[in-house]
Every structure is written in structure tokens, then in C-alpha cells.
C-alpha positions as a printed NumPy array, in Angstrom:
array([[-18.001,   8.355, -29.835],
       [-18.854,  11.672, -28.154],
       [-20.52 ,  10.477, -24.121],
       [-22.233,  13.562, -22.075],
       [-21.734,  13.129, -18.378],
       [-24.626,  14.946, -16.692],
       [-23.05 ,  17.634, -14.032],
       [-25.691,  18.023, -11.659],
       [-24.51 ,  16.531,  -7.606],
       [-26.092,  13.356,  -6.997],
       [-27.624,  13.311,  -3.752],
       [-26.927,  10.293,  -1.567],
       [-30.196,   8.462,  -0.843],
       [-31.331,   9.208,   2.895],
       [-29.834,   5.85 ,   3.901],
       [-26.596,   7.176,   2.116],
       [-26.581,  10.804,   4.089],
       [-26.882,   8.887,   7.088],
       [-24.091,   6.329,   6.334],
       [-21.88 ,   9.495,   6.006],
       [-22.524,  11.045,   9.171],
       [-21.908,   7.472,  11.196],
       [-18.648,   7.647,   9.257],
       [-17.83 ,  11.   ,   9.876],
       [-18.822,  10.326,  13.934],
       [-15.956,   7.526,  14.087],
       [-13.35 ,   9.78 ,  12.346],
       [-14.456,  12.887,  14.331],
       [-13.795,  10.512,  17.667],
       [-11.038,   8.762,  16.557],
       [ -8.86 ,  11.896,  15.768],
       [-10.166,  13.591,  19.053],
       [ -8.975,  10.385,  21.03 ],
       [ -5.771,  10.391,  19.331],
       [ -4.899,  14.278,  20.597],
       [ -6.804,  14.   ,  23.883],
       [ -7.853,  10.712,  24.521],
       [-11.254,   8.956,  25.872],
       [-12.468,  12.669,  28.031],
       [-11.92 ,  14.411,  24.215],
       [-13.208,  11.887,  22.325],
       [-16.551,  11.593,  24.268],
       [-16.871,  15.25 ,  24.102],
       [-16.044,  16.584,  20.466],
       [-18.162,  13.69 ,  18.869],
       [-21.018,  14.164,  21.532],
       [-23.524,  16.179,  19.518],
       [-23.058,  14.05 ,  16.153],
       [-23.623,  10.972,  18.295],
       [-26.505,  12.242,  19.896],
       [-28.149,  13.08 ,  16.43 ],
       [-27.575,   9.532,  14.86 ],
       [-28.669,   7.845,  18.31 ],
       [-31.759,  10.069,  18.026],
       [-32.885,  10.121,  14.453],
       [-30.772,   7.216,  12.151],
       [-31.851,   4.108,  11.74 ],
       [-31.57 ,   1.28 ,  14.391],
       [-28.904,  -0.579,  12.067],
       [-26.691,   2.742,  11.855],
       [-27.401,   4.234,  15.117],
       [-26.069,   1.155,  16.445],
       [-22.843,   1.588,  14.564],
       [-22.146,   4.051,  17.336],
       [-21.692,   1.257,  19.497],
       [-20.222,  -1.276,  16.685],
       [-16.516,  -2.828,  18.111],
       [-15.567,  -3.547,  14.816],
       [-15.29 ,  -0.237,  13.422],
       [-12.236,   0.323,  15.342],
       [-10.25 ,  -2.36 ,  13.012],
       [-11.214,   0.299,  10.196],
       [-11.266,   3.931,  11.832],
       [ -8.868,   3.364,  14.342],
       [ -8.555,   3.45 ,  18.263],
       [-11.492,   5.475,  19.971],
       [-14.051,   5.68 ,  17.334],
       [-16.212,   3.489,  19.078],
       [-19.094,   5.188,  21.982],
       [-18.9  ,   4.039,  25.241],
       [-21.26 ,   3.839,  28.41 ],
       [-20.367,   6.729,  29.066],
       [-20.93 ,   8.954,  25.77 ],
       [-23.522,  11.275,  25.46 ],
       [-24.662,  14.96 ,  25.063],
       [-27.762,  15.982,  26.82 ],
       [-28.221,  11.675,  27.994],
       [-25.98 ,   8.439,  27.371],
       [-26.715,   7.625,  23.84 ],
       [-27.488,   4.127,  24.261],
       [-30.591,   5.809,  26.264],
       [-31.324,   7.728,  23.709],
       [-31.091,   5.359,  21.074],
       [-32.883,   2.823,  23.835],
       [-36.291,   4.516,  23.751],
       [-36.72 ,   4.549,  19.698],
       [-36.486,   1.122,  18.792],
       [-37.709,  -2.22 ,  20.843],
       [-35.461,  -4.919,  21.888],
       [-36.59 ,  -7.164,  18.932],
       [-34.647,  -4.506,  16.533],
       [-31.978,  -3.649,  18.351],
       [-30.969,  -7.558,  19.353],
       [-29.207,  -8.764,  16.281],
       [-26.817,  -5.524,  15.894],
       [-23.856,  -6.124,  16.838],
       [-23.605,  -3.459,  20.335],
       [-20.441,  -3.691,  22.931],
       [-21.194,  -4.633,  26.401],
       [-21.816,  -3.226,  28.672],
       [-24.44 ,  -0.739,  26.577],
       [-25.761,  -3.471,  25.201],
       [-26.848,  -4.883,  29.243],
       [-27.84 ,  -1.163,  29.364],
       [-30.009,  -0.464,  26.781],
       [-31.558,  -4.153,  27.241],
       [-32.379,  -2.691,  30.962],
       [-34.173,   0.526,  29.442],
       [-36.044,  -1.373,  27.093],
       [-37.313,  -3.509,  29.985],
       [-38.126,   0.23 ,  32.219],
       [-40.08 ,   0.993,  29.21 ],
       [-42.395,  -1.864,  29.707],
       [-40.622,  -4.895,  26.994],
       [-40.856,  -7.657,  29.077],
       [-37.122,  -9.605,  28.045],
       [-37.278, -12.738,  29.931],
       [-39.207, -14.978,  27.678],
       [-36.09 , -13.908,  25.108],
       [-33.143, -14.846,  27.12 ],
       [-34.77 , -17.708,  27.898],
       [-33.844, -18.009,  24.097],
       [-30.821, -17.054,  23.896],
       [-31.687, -13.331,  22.248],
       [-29.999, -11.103,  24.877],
       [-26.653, -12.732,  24.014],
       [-24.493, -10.797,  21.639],
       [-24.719, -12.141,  18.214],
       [-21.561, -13.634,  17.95 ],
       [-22.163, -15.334,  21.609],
       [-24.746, -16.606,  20.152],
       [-23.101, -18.038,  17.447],
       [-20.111, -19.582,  19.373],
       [-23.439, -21.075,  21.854],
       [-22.192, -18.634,  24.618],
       [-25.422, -16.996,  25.445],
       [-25.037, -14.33 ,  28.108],
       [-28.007, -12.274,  30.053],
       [-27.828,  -8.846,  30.858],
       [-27.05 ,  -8.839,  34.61 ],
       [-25.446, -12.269,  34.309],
       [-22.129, -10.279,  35.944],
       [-23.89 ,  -9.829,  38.834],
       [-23.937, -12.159,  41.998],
       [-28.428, -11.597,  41.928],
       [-29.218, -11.349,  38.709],
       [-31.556,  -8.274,  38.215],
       [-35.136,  -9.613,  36.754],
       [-35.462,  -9.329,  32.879],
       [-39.16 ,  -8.238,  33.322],
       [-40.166,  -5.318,  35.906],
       [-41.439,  -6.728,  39.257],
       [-44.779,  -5.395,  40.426],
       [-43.48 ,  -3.235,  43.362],
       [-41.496,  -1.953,  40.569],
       [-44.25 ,  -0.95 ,  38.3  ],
       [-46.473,   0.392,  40.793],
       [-46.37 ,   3.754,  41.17 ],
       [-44.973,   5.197,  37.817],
       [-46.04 ,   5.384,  34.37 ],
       [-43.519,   3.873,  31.507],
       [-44.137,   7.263,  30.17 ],
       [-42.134,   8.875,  33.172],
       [-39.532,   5.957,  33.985],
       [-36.883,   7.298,  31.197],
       [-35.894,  10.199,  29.581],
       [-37.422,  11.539,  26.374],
       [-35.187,  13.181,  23.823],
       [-35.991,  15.842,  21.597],
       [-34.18 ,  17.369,  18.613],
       [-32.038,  20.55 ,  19.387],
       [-30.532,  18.871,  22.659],
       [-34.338,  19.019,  24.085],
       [-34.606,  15.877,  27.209],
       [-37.118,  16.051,  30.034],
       [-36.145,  14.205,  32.81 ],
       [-39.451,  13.84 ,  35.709],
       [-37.816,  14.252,  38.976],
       [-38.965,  12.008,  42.412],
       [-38.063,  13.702,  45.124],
       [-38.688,  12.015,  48.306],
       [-40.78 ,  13.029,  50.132],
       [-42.511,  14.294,  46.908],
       [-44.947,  16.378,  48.945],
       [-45.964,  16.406,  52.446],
       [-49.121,  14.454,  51.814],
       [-49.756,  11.655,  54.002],
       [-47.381,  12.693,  56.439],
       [-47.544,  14.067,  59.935],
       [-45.487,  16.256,  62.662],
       [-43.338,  13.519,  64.548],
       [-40.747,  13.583,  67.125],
       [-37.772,  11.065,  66.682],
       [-36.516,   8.976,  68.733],
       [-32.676,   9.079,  70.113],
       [-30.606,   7.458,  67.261],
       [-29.298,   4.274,  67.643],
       [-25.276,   3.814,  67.169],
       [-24.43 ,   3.724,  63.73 ],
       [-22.505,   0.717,  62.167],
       [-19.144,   0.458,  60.419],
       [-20.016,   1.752,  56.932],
       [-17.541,  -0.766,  55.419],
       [-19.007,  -3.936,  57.259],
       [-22.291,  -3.127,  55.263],
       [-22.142,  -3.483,  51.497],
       [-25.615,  -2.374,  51.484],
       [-24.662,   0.794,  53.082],
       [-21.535,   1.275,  50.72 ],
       [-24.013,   0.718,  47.846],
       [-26.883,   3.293,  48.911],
       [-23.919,   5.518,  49.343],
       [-22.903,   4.961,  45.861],
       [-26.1  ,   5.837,  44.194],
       [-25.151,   9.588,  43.962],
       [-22.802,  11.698,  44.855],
       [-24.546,  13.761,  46.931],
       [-26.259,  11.242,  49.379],
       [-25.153,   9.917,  52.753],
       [-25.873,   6.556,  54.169],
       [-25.833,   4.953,  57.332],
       [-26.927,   1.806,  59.229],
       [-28.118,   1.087,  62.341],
       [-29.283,  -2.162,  64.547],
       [-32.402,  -0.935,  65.301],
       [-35.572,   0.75 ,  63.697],
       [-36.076,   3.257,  60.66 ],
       [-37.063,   6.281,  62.603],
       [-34.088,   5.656,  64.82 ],
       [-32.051,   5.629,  61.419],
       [-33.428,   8.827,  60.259],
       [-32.81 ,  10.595,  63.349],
       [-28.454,  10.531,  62.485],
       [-29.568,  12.823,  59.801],
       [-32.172,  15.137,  61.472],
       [-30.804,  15.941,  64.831],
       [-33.481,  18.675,  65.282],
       [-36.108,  16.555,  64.87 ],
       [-34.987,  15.203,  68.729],
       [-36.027,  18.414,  70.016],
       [-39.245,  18.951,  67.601],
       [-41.427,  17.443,  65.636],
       [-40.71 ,  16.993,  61.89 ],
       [-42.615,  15.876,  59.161],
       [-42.517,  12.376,  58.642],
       [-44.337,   9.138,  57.872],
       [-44.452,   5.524,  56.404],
       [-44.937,   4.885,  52.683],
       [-44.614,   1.78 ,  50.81 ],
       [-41.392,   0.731,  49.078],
       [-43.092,   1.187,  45.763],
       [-43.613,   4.851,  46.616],
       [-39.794,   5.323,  47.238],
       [-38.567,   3.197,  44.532],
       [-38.659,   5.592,  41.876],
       [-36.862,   8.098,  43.638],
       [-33.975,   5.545,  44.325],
       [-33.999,   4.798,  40.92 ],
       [-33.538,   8.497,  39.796],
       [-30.717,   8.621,  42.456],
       [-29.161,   5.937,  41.013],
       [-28.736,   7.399,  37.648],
       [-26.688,  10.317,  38.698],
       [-29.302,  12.708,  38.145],
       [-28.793,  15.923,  40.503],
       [-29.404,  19.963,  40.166],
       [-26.168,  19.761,  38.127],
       [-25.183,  17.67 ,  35.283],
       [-27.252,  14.956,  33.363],
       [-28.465,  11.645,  34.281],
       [-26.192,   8.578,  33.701],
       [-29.372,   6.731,  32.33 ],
       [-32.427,   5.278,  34.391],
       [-31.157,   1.273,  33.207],
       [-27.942,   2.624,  35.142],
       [-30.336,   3.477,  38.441],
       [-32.176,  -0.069,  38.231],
       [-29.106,  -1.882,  38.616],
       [-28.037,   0.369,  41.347],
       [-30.814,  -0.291,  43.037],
       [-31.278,  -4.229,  42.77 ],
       [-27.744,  -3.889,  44.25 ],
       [-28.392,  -2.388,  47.077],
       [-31.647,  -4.694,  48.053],
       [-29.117,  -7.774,  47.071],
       [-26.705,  -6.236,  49.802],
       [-29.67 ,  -5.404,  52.387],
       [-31.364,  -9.287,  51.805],
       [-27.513, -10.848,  51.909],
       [-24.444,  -9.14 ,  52.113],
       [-22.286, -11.196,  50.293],
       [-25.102, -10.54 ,  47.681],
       [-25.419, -14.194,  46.917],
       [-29.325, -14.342,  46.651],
       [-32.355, -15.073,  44.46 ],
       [-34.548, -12.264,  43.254],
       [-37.39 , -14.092,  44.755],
       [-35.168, -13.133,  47.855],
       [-35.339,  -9.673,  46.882],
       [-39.206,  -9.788,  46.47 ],
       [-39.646, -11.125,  50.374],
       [-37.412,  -8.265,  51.599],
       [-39.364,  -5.621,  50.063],
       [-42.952,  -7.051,  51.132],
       [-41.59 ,  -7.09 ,  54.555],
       [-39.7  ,  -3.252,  54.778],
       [-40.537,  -0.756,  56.678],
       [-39.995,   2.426,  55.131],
       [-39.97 ,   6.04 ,  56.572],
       [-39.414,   9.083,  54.732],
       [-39.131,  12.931,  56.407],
       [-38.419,  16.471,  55.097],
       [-35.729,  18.53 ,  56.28 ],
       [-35.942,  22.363,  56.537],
       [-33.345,  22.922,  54.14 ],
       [-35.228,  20.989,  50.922],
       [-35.152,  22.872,  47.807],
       [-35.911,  20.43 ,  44.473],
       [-33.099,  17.897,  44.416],
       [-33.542,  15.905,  47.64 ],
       [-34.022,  12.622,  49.317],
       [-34.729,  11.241,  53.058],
       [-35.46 ,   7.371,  53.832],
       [-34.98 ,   5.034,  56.076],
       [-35.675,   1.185,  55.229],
       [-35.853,  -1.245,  57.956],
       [-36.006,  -4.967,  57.4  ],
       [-37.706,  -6.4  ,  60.644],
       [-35.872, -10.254,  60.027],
       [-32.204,  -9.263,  60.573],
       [-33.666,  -5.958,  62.522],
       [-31.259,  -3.343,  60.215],
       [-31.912,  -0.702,  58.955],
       [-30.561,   1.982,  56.426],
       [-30.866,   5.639,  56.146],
       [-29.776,   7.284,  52.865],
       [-30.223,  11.468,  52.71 ],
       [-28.871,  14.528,  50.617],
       [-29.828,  17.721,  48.92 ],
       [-28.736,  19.084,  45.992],
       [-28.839,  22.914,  45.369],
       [-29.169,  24.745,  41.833]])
């Protein structure tokens, strides 16, 4: 019997193509953890990993994230938090698909707390699903060990986005959008964004500052970014402010009161890492941040409700200036809580 094999190169279906580049991601990682370990790793395999995050389906994108597929590539070939080329990739691969996809992959903690967190800045309300179980990993679930983003946490951060939360940005602007070609645009809060609203004010004589480490809320604001300072005083937010504008003593500065809302996407920008240099760590990453630091300004020990949380926020006082030296990356605010009579100053520029 004479057989004719046709010589033409079968192309792999798209499905197929992509298949091959997830496995070519976890051998590209593995082999750069193996010479240089997790630093090398995240960096050779960055670019791949950003293209599958940002244009594969949900089932293989989220093979970046897979534990599993260390058992068959080998140590390393598994993203972390941490991964990512112009922006994590769990943010990336976040803002393409809604929770409801993304749930029954099987993702690592903690980007799987992470990317339930963007989902949730993007406007998915997730409660309603934990509720049900759907936030736990899938083999939680199937072992009954359901787990909630957050759960880690001593106040566990709100699977829905509170109203002072929503208030003054658009889902549109809360995360990052990726392009193709390594393309993100990140909108920037600076605080004070402009001096609208404010007015030429003379400070008072700052009260004494407190130990830093007797105030977990201060060690938190600290912690946001690199490039902020915090500091807490007994006493009021002006009085704060004035331990980082000195000159203001001697002459007015401009300065005012805005609402929490109007400062809390700035905090949560801060949060992420985001500065003149670099990338952002991911705006999930800033929400957390910041629920910390209101659970360490309503308790210290943390140990409080989110309802908790609300109550201090209706009752701040917040006070934002500008300082002389401002360029693009900057922040100045004060936040005074009139029941324990605290209150926190957190400032910084950063310079291109």
C-alpha cells in the first residue's frame, strides 16, 4: 500500500498557540530561577507573562498563577504577587475578565485575594459570593474550607466598595488600563490636586509629636510608600500639618478642609507604590493599605468591625496643604479623629 503524508506545517489552533506560549512562560521562569533565582525569574519571563495576562484566555492566563505547574516544570515557574512588566500581572489579567470567570481557576494566594480586590475597585460587588463560598480557592472549597479575601486580616476589608469609597472617582480611573506594546496609563491623585477650594492660612504651633512605634496607624501611613513621612500628634489636624510645613508658622500657606472621600483616592494611589519612578504595585494592593491604616486609626490593636471603620471616617477631619516645593508626585494630609482627639499627618514628594 503506497500512503501520502501531506507536508504542509499544521498550525496549532489559536487555543493551541496560546497553550505553547503558557508553556514556554513556565520553562522560560523556571530555568531563569534555577541560575538566578526569584529577582531573575520575575524579570526574564516578565514580558511573556504580561502578554498571556493581557491577551490569553482567562483559563490559560491563569496558568500563570497555577501552583500545580511547578510539580511538572519545576521550581519557579509559577508568577508571584510580585511579577509583572509594565503592572503586576494579576492586575492586568484582573481588569479583562469578571470575578465569575476567574473564580473556579485554580490561582495561588495571595493574587488570588488580589485580583478578587481589583475586581471589586472595578465596581463587581463580591460579597453576595463569599457569602457562598465562591472566593474560596477551589480546592478549599472542596475540602468545605471556604476562605475570604481579607480573611488574614484582624478587620476584614469590605467585599463591596463603601460609599465614601466610591465617591469621588470613576471605576474607569480606579485601576490601571493595559495596552499592547507595554502601553498602561495610570491617573495620578495628587493631593491637593489643585488649589481649588483652598485658602492662604497660617498654622498653628505644632503640637509634640508621638512615638511613631506606639501608633500602628502611624507605622502603617508610613508604609504606604516609600517616599512619605508620617507623624501623630494629640491634638488637631492643622497642628499635625504644621511638623511638616514649618514655614507656614511664619506665613500663610495654602490650605483647607476636604472630605475623606476627596483624599481617599490619593491614599489609595500611595498605597500601591506608585511614584515618579517605577510602576505601581497594583491599586487592590493600595485598598488594603489603606483599610489598614483606618483599622489602626479606629483601634490600634486593629481588632474592629468595618462598620467601625465607616463611623471613623464620617467623623474625620481632614486638612490638606501645598508645599512650595510640589512638582507632580506629591501628597499633604492631616486626618484628625475628634473621639480619641489624634491625629495623623502623612507628606512626601517625589521628583522625576
Amino acid at each position: 500500500m503506497i500512503t501520502h503524508e501531506e507536508q504542509r506545517r499544521r498550525e496549532p489552533s489559536p487555543q493551541g498557540r496560546w497553550t505553547e506560549l503558557l508553556g514556554s512562560y513556565r520553562r522560560t521562569r523556571a530555568a531563569a530561577f534555577a541560575r538566578g533565582g526569584e529577582p531573575a525569574a520575575a524579570a526574564e519571563s516578565a514580558a511573556l507573562g504580561h502578554e498571556l495576562a493581557l491577551a490569553a484566555p482567562a483559563p490559560i492566563a491563569a496558568g500563570l498563577f497555577d501552583p500545580a505547574a511547578e510539580s511538572e516544570a519545576g521550581p519557579g515557574a509559577v508568577a508571584g504577587e510580585r511579577d509583572g512588566w509594565v503592572g503586576p500581572l494579576w492586575e492586568v489579567l484582573a481588569g479583562r475578565h469578571r470575578w465569575a470567570e476567574l473564580a473556579p481557576l485554580p490561582i495561588a494566594e495571595p493574587v488570588r485575594t488580589l485580583i478578587a480586590h481589583t475586581r471589586i475597585l472595578l465596581g463587581e460587588e463580591l460579597a453576595e459570593l463569599a457569602e457562598l463560598g465562591e472566593l474560596a480557592e477551589p480546592a478549599a472549597r472542596r475540602a468545605g474550607r471556604a476562605r475570604r479575601p481579607g480573611a488574614d486580616s484582624p478587620c476584614e476589608v469590605p467585599l463591596a466598595l463603601r460609599p465614601w469609597e466610591q465617591a469621588r472617582w470613576e471605576p474607569a480611573d480606579r485601576v490601571t488600563s493595559y495596552r499592547p506594546g507595554g502601553a498602561a496609563a495610570t491617573p495620578h491623585f495628587p493631593l491637593p490636586d489643585s488649589r481649588e477650594g483652598l485658602a492662604p492660612l497660617r498654622l498653628p504651633k505644632p503640637a509634640v509629636a508621638l512615638p511613631g512605634a506606639a501608633q500602628p496607624a502611624t507605622v502603617a501611613l508610613r508604609g504606604l510608600c516609600e517616599w512619605l513621612e508620617a507623624r501623630c500628634v494629640r491634638g488637631t489636624a492643622p497642628q499635625a500639618a504644621a511638623l511638616f510645613a514649618p514655614a507656614a508658622r511664619d506665613a500663610p500657606v495654602t490650605a483647607g478642609y476636604l472630605p475623606f472621600a476627596a483624599a481617599y483616592p490619593a491614599l489609595v494611589r500611595a498605597g500601591s507604590g506608585a511614584g515618579a519612578y517605577g510602576r505601581s504595585g497594583g491599586a487592590a494592593r493600595g485598598r488594603l493599605a489603606v483599610w489598614r491604616v483606618l483599622a489602626a486609626m479606629a483601634d490600634p490593636s486593629g481588632q474592629c468591625t468595618s462598620a467601625e471603620v465607616d463611623a471613623l471616617v464620617a467623623r474625620m477631619r481632614c486638612f490638606t496643604w501645598c508645599g512650595p516645593a510640589d512638582e507632580i508626585w506629591h501628597l499633604h494630609l492631616a486626618l484628625e479623629d475628634p473621639a480619641t482627639g489624634l491625629a495623623w499627618a502623612v507628606s512626601g514628594c517625589d521628583y522625576d
